[in-house]
C-alpha positions as CSV (number, residue, x, y, z in Angstrom):
1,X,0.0,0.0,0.0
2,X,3.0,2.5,0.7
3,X,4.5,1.5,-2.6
4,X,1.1,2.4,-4.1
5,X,0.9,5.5,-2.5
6,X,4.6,7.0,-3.1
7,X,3.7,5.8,-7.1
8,X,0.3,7.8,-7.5
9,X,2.3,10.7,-5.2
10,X,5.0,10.6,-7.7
11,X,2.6,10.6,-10.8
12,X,0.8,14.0,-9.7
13,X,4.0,15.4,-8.8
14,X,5.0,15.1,-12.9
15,X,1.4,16.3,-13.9
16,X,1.7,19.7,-11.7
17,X,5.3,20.5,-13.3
18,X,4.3,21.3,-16.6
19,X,8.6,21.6,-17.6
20,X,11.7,21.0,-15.8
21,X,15.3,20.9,-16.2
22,X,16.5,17.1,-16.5
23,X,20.1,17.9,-15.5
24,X,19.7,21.9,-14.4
25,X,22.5,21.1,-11.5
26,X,24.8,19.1,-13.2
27,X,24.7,16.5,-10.6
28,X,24.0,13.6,-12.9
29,X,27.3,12.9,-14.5
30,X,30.6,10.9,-14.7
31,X,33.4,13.0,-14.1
32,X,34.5,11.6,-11.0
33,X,36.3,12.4,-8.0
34,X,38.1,15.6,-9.1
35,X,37.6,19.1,-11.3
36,X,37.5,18.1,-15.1
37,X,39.6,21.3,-16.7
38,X,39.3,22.4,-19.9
39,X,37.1,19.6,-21.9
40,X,36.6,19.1,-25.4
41,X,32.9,19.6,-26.6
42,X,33.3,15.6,-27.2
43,X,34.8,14.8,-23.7
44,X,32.2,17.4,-22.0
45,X,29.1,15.4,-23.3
46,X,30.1,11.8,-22.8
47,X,30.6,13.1,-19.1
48,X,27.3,15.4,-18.6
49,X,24.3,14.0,-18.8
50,X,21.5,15.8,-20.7
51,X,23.7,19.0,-21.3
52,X,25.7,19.5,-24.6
53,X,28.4,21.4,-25.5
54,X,28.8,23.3,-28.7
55,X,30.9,26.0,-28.4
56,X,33.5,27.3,-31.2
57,X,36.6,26.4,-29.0
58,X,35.0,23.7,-26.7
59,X,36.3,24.6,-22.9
60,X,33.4,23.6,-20.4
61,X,34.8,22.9,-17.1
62,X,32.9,20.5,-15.0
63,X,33.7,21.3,-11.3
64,X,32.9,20.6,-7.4
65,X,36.0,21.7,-5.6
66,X,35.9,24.6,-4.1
67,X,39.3,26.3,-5.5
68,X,37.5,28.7,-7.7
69,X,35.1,31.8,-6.8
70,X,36.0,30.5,-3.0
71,X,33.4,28.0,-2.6
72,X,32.1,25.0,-3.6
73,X,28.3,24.6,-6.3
74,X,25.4,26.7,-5.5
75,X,23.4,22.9,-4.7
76,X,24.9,20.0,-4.8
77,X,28.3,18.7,-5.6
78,X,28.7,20.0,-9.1
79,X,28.8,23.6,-11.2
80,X,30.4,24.3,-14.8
81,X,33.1,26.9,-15.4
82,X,32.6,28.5,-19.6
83,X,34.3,30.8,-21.3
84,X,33.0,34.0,-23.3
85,X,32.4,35.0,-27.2
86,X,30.5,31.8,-27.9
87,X,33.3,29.8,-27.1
88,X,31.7,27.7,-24.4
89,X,27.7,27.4,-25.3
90,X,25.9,24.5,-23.8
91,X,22.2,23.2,-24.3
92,X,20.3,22.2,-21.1
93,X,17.3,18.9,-22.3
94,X,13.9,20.1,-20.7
95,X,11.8,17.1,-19.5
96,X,9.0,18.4,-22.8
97,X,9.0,20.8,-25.0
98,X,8.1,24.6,-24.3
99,X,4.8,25.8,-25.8
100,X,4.9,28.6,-28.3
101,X,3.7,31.3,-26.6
102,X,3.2,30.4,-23.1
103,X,4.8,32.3,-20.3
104,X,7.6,30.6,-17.9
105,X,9.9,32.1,-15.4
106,X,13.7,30.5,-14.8
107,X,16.3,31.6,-12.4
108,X,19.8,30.2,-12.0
109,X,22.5,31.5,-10.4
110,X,26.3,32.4,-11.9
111,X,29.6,33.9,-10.0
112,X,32.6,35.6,-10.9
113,X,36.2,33.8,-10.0
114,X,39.4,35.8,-9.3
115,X,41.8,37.0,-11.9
116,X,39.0,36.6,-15.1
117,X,36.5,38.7,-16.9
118,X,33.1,38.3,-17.1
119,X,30.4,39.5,-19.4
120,X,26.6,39.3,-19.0
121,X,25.0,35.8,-19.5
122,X,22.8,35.5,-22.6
123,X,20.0,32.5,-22.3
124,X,18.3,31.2,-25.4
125,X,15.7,29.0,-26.5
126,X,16.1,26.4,-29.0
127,X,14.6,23.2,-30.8
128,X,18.0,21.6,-31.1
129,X,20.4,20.6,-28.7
130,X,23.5,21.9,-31.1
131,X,22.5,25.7,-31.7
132,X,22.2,28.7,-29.5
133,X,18.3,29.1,-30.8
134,X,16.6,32.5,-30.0
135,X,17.4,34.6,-27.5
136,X,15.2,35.1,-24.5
137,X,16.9,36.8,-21.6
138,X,20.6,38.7,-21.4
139,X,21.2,39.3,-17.8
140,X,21.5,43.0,-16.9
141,X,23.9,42.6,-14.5
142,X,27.5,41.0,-14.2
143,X,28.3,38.1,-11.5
144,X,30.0,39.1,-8.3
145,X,33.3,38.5,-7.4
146,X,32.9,34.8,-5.2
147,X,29.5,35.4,-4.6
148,X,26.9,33.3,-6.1
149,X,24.1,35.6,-7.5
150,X,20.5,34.7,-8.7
151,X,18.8,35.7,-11.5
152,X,15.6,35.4,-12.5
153,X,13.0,36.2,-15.7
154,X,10.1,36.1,-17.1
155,X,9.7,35.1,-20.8
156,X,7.3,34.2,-23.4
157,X,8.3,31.0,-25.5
158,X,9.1,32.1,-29.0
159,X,8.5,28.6,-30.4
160,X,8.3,25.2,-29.4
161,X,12.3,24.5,-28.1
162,X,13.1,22.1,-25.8
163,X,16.6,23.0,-24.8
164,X,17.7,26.1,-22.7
165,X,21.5,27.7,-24.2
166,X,23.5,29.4,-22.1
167,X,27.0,31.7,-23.2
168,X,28.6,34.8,-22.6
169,X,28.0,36.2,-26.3
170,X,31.1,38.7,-25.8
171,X,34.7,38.0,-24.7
172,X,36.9,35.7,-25.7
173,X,38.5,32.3,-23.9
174,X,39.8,35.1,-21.6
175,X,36.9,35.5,-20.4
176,X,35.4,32.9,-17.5
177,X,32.0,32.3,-15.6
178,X,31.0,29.8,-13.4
179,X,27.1,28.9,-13.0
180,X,24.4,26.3,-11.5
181,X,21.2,25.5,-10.4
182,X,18.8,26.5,-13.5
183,X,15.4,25.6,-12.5
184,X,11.4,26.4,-13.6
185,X,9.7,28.7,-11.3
186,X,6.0,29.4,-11.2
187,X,4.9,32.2,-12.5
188,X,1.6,34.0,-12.9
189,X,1.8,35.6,-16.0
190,X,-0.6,33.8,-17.8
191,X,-0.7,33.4,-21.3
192,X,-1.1,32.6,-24.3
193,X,-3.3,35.0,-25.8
194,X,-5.8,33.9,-27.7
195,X,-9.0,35.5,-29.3
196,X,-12.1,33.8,-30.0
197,X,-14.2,35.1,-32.3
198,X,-18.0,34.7,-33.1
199,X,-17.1,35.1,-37.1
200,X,-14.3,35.7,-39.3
201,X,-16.4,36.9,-42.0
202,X,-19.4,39.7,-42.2
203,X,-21.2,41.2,-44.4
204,X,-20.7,44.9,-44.6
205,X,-22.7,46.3,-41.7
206,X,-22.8,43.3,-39.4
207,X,-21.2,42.9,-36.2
208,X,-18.3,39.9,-34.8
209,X,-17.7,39.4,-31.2
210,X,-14.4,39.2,-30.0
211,X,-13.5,37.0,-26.5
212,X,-10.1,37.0,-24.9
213,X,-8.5,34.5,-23.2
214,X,-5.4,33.8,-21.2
215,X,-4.3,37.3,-19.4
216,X,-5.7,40.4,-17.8
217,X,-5.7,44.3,-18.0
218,X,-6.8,43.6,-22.2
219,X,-6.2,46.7,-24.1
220,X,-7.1,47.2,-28.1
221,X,-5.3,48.9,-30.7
222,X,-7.1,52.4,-31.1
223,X,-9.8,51.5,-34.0
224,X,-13.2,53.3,-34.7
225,X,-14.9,49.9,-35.4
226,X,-14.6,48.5,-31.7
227,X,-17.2,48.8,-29.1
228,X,-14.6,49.7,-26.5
229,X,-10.7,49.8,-26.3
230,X,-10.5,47.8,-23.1
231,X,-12.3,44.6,-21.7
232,X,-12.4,40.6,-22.7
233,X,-15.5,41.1,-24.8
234,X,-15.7,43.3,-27.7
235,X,-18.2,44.1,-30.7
236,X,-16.4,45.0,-34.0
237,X,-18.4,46.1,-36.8
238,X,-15.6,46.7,-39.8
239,X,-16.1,49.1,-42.9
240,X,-13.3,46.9,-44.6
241,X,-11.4,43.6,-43.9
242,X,-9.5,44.7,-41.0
243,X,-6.7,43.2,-38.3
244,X,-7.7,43.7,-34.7
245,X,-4.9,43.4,-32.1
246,X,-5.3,43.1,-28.4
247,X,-2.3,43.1,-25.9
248,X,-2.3,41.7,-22.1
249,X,0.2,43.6,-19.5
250,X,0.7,42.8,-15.8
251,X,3.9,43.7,-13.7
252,X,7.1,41.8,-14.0
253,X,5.1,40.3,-16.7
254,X,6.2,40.6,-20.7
255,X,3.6,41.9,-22.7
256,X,1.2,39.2,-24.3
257,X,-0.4,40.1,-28.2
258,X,-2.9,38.4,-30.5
259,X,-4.6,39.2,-33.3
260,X,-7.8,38.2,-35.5
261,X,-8.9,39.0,-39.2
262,X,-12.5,39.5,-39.9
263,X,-13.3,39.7,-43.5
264,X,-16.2,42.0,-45.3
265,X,-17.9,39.3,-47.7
266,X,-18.8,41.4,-51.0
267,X,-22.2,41.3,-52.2
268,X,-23.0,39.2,-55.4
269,X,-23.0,40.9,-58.6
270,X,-26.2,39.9,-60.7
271,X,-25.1,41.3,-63.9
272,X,-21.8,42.4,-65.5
273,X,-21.5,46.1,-64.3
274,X,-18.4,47.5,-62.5
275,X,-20.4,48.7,-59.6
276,X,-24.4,48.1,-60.3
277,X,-26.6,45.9,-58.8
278,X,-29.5,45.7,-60.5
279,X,-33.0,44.4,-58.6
280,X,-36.1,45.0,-61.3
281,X,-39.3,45.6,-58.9
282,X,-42.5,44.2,-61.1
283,X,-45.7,45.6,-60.0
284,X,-49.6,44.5,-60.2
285,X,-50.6,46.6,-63.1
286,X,-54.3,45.0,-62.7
287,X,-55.7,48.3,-60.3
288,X,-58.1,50.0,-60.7
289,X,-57.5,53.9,-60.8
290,X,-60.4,54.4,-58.3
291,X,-58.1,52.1,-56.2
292,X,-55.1,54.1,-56.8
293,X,-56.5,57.0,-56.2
294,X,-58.5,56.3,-52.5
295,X,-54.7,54.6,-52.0
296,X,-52.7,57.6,-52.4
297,X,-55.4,59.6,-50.6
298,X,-54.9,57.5,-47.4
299,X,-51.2,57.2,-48.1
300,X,-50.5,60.9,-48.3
301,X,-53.3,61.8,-45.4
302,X,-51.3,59.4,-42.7
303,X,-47.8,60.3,-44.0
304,X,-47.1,56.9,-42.5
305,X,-45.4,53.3,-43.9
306,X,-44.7,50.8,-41.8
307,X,-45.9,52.4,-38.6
308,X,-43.8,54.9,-38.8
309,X,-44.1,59.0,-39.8
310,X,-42.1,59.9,-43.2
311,X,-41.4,63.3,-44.2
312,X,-41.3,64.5,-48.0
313,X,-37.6,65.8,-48.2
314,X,-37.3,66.3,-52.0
315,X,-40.1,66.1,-55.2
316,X,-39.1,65.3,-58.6
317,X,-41.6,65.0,-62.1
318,X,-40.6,62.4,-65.0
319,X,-42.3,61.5,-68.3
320,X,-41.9,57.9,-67.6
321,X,-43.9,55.3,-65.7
322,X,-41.0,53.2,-65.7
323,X,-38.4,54.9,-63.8
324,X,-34.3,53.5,-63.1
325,X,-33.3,54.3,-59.4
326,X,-29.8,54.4,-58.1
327,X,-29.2,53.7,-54.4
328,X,-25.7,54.1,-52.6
329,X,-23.7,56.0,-50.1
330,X,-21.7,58.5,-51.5
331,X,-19.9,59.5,-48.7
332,X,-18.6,56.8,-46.2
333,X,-20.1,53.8,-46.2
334,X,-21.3,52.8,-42.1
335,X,-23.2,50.1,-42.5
336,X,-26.7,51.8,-42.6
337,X,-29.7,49.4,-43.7
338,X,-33.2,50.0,-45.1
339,X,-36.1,48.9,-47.1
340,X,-37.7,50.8,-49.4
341,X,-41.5,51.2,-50.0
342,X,-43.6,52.7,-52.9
343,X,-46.9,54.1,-52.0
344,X,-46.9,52.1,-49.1
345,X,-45.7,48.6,-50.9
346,X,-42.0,47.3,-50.2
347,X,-39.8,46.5,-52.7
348,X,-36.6,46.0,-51.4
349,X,-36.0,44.3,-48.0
350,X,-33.1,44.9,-45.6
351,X,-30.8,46.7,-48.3
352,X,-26.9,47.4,-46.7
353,X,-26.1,50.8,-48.3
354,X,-23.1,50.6,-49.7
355,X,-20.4,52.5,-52.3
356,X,-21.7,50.1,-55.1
357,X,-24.6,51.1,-56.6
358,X,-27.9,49.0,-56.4
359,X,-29.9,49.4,-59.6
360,X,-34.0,49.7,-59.0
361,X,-36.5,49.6,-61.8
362,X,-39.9,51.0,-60.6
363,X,-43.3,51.2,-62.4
364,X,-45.2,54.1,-61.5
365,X,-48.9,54.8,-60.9
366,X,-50.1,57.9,-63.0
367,X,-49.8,61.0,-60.9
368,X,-48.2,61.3,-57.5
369,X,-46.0,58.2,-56.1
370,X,-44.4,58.4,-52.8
371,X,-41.5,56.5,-52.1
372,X,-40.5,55.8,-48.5
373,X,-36.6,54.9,-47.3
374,X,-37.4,53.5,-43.9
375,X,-34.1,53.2,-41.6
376,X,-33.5,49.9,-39.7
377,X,-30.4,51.2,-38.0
378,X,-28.0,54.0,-37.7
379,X,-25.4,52.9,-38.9
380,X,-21.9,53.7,-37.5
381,X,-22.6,57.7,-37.9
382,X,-26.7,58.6,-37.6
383,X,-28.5,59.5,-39.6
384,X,-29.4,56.9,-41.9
385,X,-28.4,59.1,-45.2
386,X,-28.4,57.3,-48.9
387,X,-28.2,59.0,-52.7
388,X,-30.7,58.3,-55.1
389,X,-30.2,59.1,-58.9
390,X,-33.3,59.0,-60.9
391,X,-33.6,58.4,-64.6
392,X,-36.8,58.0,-66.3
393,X,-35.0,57.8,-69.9
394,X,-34.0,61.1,-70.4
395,X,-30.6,62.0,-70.7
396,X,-29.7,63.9,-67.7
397,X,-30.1,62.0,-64.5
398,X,-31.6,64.0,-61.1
399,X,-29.3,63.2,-58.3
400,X,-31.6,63.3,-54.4
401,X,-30.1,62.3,-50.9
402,X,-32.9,60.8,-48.0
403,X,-31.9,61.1,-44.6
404,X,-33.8,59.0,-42.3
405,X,-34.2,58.4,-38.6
406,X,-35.7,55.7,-36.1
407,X,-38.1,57.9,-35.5
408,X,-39.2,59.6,-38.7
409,X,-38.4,58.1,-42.2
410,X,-37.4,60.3,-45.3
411,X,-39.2,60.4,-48.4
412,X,-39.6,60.7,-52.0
413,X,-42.4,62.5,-54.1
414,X,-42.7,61.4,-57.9
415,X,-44.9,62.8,-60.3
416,X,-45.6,60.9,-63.2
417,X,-46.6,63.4,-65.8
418,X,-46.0,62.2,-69.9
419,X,-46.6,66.1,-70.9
420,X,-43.6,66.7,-69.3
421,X,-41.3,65.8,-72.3
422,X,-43.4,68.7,-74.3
């Protein structure tokens, strides 16, 4: 039952350490009973377990006595002495792989020996076991004269390495350092970022929801489209594809980023035009003009469509009962969306206006016609506002803007009058 015990004991004791150093002290190793001085890369690593050598010159010293720096290893029996300018790098095995954008924190400890020249300590991160990989930490400080110093940092993994390098990048063989005891400490950075996202793809107008995940204190790149700057749930609603970046900062902490793309899916082109989208509206001609008439008496006595008020904001006269609309946004496009009625009938549902141009034929009832644009939002900037270009075959077409509101919707009076050509 003990056995048991000290096995399952053991087991969670490997789950809660997520990364560790398999030879971080440099106890494990066969150099014997006395300092190993000066070793080949070669003789270094058939000696050290789970720690190679690689430097240009090859110099690692493996050593427990306590004849340099005034004292024996930091813990244990064992430290290593290495030499600057690259010439002494060696890769320490982690238990697993680091993942890519996670946050860890490492210390060790390093000392300065009589009669040598140290430079700072640069630490590195690295998939293989036989380069100096990318460089995470450079000490700010030098080691003390006989004094074993600990240093610790904070850094997020810049890929998926599994071997910690250690050097002093400048100096020479001149140059000497001894150093021990690299361990994992816990840290409570978090990290990674991540962002998940409701959609990575809208249509122009619509809306994405943005959740963060993994740090604290979130803060957006500046960017009209965003609900807020700050905060683990955002709204975007882009004019354009667009990049959104958030970043996560927390003291002693590096700073954590991540991005998302949300796309603006373009709307289908019926016909080949450049910028037209054409929608022909085909109307019941079977009314009778008493009909028409009692219609457009009740239509233009309520000044109402839709249960809501619309006020007549421009008045044109054409020759033409068949009359080509143009609808679009000629300044900047904000995502306001509408539907448009004639005398009180719709004819185009939910329409996003847009730069391109949507193309409306309309067949008009003799005399006066009322067209309605009734606003189903705001938009990014209220009003609701759109451009209308009417054409009823002549050759010059008359250019109108409607501005509507949630409250009160713009309109359109059309005369259709066949004189008007004489």
């Amino acid at each position: 039952m003990k056995n048991i015990t000290l096995l399952i004991l053991s087991f969670f004791i490997k789950m809660s350490v997520a990364q560790v150093f398999l030879n971080g002290n440099f106890e494990n190793n066969s150099a014997g009973n006395s300092d190993n001085i000066n070793l080949s890369n070669a003789d270094c690593n058939s000696k050290l377990r789970d720690v190679n050598s690689f430097g240009t010159y090859g110099d690692v010293d493996i050593i427990k006595s306590s004849s340099y720096g005034g004292s024996g290893a930091q813990d244990g029996t064992w430290y290593l002495g290495l030499t600057g300018g690259g010439t002494d790098i060696i890769a320490l095995t982690l238990s697993a792989p680091l993942v890519q954008g996670k946050v860890y924190t490492i210390s060790f400890y390093d000392r300065k020996t009589s009669g040598y020249v140290v430079s700072p300590i640069q630490i590195g991160l690295s998939t293989t076991n036989n380069s100096a990989g990318t460089n995470v930490y450079t000490c700010p400080e030098l080691a003390q004269l006989n004094v074993w110093t600990q240093h610790s940092f904070t850094f997020t993994a810049p890929n998926n390495g599994q071997y910690i390098t250690v050097q002093m990048q400048s100096g020479d063989i001149q140059h000497w350092i001894n150093v021990d005891n690299f361990v994992f400490n816990k840290t409570t950075c978090g990290g990674p970022l991540t962002i998940l996202a409701s959609a990575n793809s809208v249509e122009l107008g619509n809306s994405a929801t943005f959740t963060v995940q993994g740090g604290s204190n979130y803060i957006w790149a500046a960017d009209g489209t965003l609900s807020a700057l700050s905060g683990s749930i955002v709204t975007a609603i882009p004019r354009a594809n667009s990049i959104y970046t958030v970043s996560s900062e927390k003291k002693g902490c590096p700073v954590l980023t991540a991005t998302v793309t949300l796309t603006i899916i373009k709307p289908v082109v019926e016909k080949n035009t450049d910028t037209v989208i054409v929608e022909e509206i085909i109307r019941e001609k079977e009314v009778v003009k008493t009909d028409i008439k009692k219609h457009h008496k009740k239509l233009i006595g309520n000044h109402r469509v839709n249960g809501r008020k619309f006020i007549v904001q421009e008045s044109v006269t054409v020759a033409s009962s068949s009359i080509k609309i143009m609808v679009w946004d000629k300044n900047r496009a904000d995502g306001d969306q509408v539907s448009l009625y004639l005398n009180g009938e719709l004819v185009v549902e939910n329409f996003i206006v847009t730069k391109t141009k949507k193309e409306i034929i309309l067949n008009l009832d003799p005399g006066k016609n009322i067209i309605v644009m009734h606003a189903l939002n705001l938009g990014l900037i209220p009003p609701n506002t759109a451009a209308l270009s009417i054409n009823d075959g002549s050759k010059r077409a008359k250019l109108l803007t409607l501005v509507s509101t949630l409250k009160r919707s713009g309109a359109l009076e059309v005369f259709y009058d066949p004189l008007v050509k004489n």
